[in-house]
VEXKOLDO-187434 format. One line per 2 residues: number of its first residue (from 0); their letters; for each residue x, y, z of C-alpha. Coordinates in steps of 0.05 Angstrom, whole numbers, always signed. Each point is the difference from the previous one (the first is absolute). Last residue first. Example, Ala and Ser with C-alpha at 12.3 -4.5 7.8 and 13.67 -1.06 7.14 Angstrom:
% residues 2
1) SA) +273 -21 +143 | -27 -69 +13
END
This chain:
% residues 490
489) XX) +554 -54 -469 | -60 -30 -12
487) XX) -26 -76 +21 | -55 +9 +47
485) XX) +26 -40 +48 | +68 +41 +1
483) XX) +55 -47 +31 | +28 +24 +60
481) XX) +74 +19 +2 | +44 -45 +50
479) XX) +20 +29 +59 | +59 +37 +35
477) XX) -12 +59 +43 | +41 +53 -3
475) XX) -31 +46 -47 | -79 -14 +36
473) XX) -38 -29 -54 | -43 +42 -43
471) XX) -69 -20 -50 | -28 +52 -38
469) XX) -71 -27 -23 | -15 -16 -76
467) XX) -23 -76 +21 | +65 -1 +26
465) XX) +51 +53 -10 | +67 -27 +23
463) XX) +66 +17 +48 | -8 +68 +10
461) XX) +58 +24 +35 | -19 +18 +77
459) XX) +47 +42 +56 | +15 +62 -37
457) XX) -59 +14 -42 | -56 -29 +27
455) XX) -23 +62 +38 | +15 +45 -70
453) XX) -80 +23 +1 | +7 +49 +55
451) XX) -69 +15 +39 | -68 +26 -16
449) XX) -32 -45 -12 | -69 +8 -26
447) XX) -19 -48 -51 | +41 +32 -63
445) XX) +48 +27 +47 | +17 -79 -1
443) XX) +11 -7 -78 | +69 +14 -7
441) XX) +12 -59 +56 | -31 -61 -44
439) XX) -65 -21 +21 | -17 -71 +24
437) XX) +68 +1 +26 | +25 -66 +32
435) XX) +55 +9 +50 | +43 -60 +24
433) XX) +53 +4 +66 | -40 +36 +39
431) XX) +40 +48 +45 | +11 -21 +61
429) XX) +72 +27 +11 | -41 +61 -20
427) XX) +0 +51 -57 | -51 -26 -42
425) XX) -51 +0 +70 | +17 +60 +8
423) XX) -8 +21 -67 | -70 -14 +3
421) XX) -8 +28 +59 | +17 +63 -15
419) XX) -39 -15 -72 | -40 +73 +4
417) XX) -70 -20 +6 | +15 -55 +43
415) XX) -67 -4 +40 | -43 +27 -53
413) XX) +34 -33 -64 | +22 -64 +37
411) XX) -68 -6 +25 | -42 +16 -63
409) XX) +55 -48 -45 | -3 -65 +45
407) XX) +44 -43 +45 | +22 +57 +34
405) XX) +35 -34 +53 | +68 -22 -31
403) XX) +40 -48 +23 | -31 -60 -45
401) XX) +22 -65 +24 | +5 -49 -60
399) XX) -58 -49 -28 | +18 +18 -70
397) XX) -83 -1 -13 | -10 +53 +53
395) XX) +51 +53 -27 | -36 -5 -62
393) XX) -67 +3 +27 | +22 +64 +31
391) XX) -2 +32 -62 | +10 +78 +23
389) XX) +46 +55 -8 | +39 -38 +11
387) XX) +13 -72 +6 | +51 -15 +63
385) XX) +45 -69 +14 | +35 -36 +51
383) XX) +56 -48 -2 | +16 -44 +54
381) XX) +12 -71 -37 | +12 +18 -81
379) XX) -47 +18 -40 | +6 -33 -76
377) XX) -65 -28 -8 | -37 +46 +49
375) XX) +23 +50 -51 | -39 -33 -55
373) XX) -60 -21 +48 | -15 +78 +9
371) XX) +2 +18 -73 | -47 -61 -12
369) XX) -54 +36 +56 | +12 +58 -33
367) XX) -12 -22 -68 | -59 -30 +20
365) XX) -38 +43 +44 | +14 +64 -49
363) XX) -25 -53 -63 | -58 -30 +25
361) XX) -44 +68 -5 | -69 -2 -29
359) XX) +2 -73 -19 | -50 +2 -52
357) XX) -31 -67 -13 | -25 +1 +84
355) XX) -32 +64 -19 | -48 -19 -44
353) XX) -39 -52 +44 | -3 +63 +50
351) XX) -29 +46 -54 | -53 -63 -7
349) XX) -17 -1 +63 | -18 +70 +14
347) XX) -41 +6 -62 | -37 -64 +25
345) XX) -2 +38 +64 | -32 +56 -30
343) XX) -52 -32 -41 | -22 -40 +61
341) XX) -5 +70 +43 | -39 +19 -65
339) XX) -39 -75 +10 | -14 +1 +69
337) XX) -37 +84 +5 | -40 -24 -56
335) XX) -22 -62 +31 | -18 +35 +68
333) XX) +57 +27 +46 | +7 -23 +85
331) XX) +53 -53 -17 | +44 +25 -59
329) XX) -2 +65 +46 | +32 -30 +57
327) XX) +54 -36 -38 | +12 +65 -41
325) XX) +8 +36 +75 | +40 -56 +23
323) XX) +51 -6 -59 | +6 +70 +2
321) XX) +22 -2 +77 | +49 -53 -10
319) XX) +29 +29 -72 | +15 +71 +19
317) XX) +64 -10 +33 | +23 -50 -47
315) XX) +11 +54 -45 | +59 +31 +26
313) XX) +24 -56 -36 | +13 +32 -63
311) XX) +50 +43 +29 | -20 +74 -11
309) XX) +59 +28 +25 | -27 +65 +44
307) XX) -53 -40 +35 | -56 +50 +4
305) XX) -48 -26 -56 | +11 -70 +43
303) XX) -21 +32 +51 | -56 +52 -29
301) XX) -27 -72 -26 | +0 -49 +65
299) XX) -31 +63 +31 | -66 -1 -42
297) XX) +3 -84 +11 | +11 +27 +76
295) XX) -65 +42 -3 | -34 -43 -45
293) XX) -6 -52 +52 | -8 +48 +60
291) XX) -70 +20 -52 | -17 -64 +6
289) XX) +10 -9 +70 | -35 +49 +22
287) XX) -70 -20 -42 | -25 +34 -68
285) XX) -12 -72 -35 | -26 +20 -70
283) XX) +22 +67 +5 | +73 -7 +20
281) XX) -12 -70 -35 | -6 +33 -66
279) XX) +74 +14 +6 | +23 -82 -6
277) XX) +0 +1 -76 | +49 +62 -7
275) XX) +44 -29 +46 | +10 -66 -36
273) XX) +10 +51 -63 | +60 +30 +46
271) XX) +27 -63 +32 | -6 -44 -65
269) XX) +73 -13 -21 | -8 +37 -63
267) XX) -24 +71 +27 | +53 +4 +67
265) XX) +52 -44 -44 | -13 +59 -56
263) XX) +11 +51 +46 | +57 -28 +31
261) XX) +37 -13 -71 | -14 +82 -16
259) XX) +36 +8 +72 | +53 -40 -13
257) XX) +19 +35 -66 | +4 +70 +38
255) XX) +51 -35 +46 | +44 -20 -46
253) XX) -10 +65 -47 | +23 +33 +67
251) XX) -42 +68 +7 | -19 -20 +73
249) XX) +67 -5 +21 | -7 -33 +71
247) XX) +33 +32 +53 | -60 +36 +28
245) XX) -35 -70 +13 | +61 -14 +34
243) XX) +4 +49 +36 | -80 -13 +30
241) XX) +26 -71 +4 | +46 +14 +54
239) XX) -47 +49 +37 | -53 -70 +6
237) XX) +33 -70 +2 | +72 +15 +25
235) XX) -6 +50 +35 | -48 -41 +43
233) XX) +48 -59 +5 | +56 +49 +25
231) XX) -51 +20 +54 | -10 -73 +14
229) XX) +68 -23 +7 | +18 -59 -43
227) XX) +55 -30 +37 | -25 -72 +10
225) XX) -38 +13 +65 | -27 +61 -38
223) XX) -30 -55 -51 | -32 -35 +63
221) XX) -18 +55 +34 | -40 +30 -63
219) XX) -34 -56 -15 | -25 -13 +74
217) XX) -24 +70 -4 | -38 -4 -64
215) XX) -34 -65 +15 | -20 +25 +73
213) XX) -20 +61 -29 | -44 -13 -64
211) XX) -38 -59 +40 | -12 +53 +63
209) XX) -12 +49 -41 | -58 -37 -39
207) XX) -25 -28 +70 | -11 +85 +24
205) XX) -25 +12 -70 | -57 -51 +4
203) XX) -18 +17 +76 | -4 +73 -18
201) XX) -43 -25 -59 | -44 -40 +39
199) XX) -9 +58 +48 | -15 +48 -54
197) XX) -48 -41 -28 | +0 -23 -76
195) XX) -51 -9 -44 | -16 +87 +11
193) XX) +13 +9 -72 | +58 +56 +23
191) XX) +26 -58 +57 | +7 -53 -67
189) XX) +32 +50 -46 | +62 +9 +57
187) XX) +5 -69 +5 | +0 -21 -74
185) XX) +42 +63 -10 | +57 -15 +53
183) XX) -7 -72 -5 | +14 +5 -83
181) XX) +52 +49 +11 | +40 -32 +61
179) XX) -9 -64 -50 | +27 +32 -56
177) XX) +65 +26 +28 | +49 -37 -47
175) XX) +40 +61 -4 | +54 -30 +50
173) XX) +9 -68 -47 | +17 -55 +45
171) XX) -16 +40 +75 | -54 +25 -37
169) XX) -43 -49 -11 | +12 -36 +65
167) XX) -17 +59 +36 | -73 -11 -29
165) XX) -3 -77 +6 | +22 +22 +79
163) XX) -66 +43 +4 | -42 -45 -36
161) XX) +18 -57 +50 | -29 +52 +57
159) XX) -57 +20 -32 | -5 -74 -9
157) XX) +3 -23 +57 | -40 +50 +30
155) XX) -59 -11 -42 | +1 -65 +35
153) XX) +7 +24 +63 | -59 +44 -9
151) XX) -45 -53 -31 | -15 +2 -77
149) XX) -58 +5 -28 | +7 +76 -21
147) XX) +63 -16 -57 | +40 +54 +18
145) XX) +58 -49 +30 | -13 -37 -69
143) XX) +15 +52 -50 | +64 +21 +42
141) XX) +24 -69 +0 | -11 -5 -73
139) XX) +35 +65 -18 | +61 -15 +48
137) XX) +11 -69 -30 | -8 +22 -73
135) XX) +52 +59 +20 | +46 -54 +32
133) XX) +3 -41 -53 | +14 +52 -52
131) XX) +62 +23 +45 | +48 -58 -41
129) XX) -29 +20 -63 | +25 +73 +3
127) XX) +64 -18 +36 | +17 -34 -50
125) XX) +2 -72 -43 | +6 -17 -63
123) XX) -46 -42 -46 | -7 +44 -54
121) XX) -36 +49 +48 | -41 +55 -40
119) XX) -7 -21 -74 | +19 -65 +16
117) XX) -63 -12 +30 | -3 -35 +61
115) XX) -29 +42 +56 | -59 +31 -48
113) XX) -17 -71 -22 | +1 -37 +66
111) XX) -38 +52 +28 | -56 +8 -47
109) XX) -1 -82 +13 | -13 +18 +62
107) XX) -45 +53 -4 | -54 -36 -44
105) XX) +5 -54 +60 | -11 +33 +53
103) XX) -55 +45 -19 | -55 -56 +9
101) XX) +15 -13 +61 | -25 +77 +29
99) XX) +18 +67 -15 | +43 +40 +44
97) XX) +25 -60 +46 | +4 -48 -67
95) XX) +40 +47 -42 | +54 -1 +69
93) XX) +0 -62 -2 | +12 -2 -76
91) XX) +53 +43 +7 | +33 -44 +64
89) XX) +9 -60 -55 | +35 +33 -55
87) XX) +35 +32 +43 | +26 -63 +39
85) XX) +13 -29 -75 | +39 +61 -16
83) XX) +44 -7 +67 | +16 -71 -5
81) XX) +20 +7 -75 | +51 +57 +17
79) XX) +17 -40 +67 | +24 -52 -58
77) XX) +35 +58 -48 | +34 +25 +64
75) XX) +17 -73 +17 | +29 -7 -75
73) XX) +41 +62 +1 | +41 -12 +68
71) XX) +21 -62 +34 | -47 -7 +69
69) XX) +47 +57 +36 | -11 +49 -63
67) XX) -74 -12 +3 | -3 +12 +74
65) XX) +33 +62 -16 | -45 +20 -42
63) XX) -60 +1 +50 | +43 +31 +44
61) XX) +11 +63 -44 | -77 +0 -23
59) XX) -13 +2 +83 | +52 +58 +8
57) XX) -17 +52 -43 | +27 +16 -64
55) XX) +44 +60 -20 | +64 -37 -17
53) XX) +66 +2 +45 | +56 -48 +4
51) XX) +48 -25 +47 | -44 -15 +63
49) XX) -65 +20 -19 | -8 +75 +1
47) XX) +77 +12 -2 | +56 -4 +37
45) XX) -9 -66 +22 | -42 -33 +57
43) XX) -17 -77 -8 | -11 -59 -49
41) XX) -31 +42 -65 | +47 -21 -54
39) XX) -54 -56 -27 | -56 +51 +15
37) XX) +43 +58 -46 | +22 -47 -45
35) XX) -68 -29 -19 | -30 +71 -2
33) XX) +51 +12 -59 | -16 -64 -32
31) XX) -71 +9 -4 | -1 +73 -2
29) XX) +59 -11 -70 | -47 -58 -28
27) XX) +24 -63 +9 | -1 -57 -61
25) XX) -56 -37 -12 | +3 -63 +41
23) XX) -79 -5 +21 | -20 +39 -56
21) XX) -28 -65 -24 | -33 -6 +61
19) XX) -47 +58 -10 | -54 -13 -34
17) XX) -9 -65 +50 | -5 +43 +55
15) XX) -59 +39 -28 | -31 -59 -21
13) XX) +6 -41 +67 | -29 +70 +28
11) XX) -61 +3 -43 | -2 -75 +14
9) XX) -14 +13 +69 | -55 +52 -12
7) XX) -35 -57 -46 | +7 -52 +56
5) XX) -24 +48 +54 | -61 +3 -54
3) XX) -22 -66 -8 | +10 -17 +77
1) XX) -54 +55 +16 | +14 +69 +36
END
């Protein structure tokens, strides 16, 4: 690849970094602050999946958080945050390149850096869903090359092998982040049907790819069992867990319903379906394995985030790696026509994203809590611990107190505490917290599922403030100061 373009795929990721420092110090949002406490808390065996809390997240994303926490918190996540979308940006149009040449580097770049920083999807935070895009750039590319049929043996080895641990990667930060198994599976399995591919070479491919997947999976695994987390417990976890979850969730909520009208319009405004719809002619255009492996994970990246019960926004980011390859690959290999609708598209693209940063979409939840939190950190005395329920954990985050208990969000507490036992366990204790922010008031918890008593507070809290319109109690015996509300109400 010349100089002139390495430059221009280096400032597509200066750009895409630079859109989003000034989210840098944006206040937490309830995964990033809840996946901070869990890695911060996570020093040995507890009770629970990781130490003294559990959330349904593997081990690598857990880790990767908790060397946040250790470095200070919220800004080195935002700062690994800019790390990891410039690295993306980056390994997409390597992976562009390795299908279709130089000249598809650099359109896919700076298709990249717009898909990964638009505040339509991301808004500058930072989950597991951007976190794995590395590693599923990574995998693709290595896979691409170690089919590539100039290379030696041993060096289509390597990166078999390297593929293979990019692939467990994925999914040990986000376990549905399978898109690399995918794209070698039907990439591979494509190339022995077209006869480009011998059936030795391929047993030798597979054989490295296991060998990368396994010896990165198994270290993992020891390592996080060496700190309590078992691996059958981790399994539960990831996969039946989230099938009760997914049953758990009320699909008729008006909450819920809203979300999934805004994720349709993020899909169609924030260019991963139309980008899709350019790319197609190259199924015909370009009818090679690892084409169609590309539109076989983009086809995935869909019926995933399609399947992801609360429509987040960011379940996005899943799709915007592979899409931005596929529309970089096509911008390269169309005509004049072909260029200027994928032009038209982008410019769409861009200017929706322009649009967005005037319309901050949600700055008041992350906010309010986080201003809720720093009120009772104001008055907190030394020792005292603190729960939000049924879920805000951004709150609970921003006080800076020990939180005792380990369902740190709604689907876990709802599934794994259906009934409050433990709960009011925890109430009941000499432990017992000695704050308790409700982000929904008691009368409304059959509402969401519970099915337990809704007098819990009753004997051993008095409710001592509402801030930002949540309940606030303090323990009855212990003596403290009453938080200012931040937001002014009474």
């Amino acid at each position: 690849m010349t100089r002139s373009r390495s430059l221009l795929v280096a400032l597509a990721a200066v750009v895409a970094v630079l859109i989003r420092i000034p989210r840098l110090r944006y206040p937490l949002s309830p995964d990033e602050a809840g996946f901070l406490t869990v890695g911060g808390g996570w020093n040995s065996a507890g009770p629970y999946l990781y130490g003294e809390h559990w959330v349904d997240r593997p081990p690598l994303l857990i880790t990767i958080f908790r060397i946040a926490e250790l470095a200070g918190g919220m800004v080195p996540l935002r700062i690994i945050g800019l790390l990891v979308t410039a690295l993306s940006v980056w390994l997409a149009s390597r992976a562009a390149r390795s299908l279709a040449g130089p000249a598809a580097a650099v359109p896919t770049a700076w298709i990249a850096a717009l898909l990964l920083s638009t505040p339509i999807v991301s808004f500058g935070r930072v989950d597991g869903e951007l976190l794995a895009t590395p590693f599923v750039l990574a995998g693709i590319w290595a896979s691409i090359s170690a089919l590539s049929p100039g290379l030696s043996a041993r060096a289509s080895a390597l990166r078999a092998a390297l593929s293979g641990a990019a692939a467990v990667s994925a999914i040990l930060v986000k376990q549905n982040f399978v898109d690399v198994v995918l794209f070698v599976g039907v990439a591979g399995l494509a190339a022995l049907v077209l006869g480009r591919l011998s059936w030795a070479r391929a047993g030798a491919l597979i054989g490295s790819f296991l060998v990368g997947a396994l010896g990165l999976g198994v270290v993992m695994l020891l390592w996080s069992w060496n700190r309590g987390t078992s691996p059958l417990e981790l399994y539960e976890a990831l996969y039946p867990f989230r099938i009760e979850a997914a049953q758990a969730i009320n699909d008729d909520s008006p909450t819920v319903s809203e979300r999934r009208v805004t994720l349709r319009w993020a899909a169609l405004l924030g260019g991963a379906i139309p980008l899709t719809a350019v790319a197609l002619p190259l199924l015909w255009r370009r009818p090679r394995p690892t084409t169609w492996a590309l539109f076989a994970v983009i086809a995935y990246g869909g019926v995933s985030v399609v399947a992801g019960g609360s429509a987040w926004l960011h379940y996005l980011i899943q799709w915007c790696g592979p899409v931005a390859v596929a529309a970089g690959v096509a911008f390269a290999q169309y005509g004049k026509v072909g260029r200027h609708i994928e032009r038209l598209v982008l410019a769409a693209v861009l200017a929706v994203a322009i649009g967005s940063y005037s319309v901050d979409r949600d700055e008041a939840h992350p906010n309010t809590r986080a201003r809720t939190g720093e009120a009772i950190a104001a008055v907190a005395g030394p020792g005292d611990r603190i729960t939000v329920f049924p879920f805000g954990v951004n709150i609970s985050y921003a006080t800076g107190l020990e939180t005792p208990y380990p369902y740190l969000w709604l689907l876990p507490a709802l599934v794994r505490d259906t009934d409050l036992d433990l709960f009011a366990e925890m109430i009941e204790s000499e432990h017992a917290p000695t704050w308790i922010v409700l982000s929904a008031r008691p009368s409304s918890w059959p509402g969401y599922g519970f099915t337990g008593p809704t007098d819990l507070l009753d004997e051993r809290y008095a409710e001592v403030a509402e801030l930002c319109g949540r309940p606030t109690y303090l323990l009855r015996d212990a003596d403290r100061d009453i938080p200012v509300d931040p937001c002014g109400t009474r």
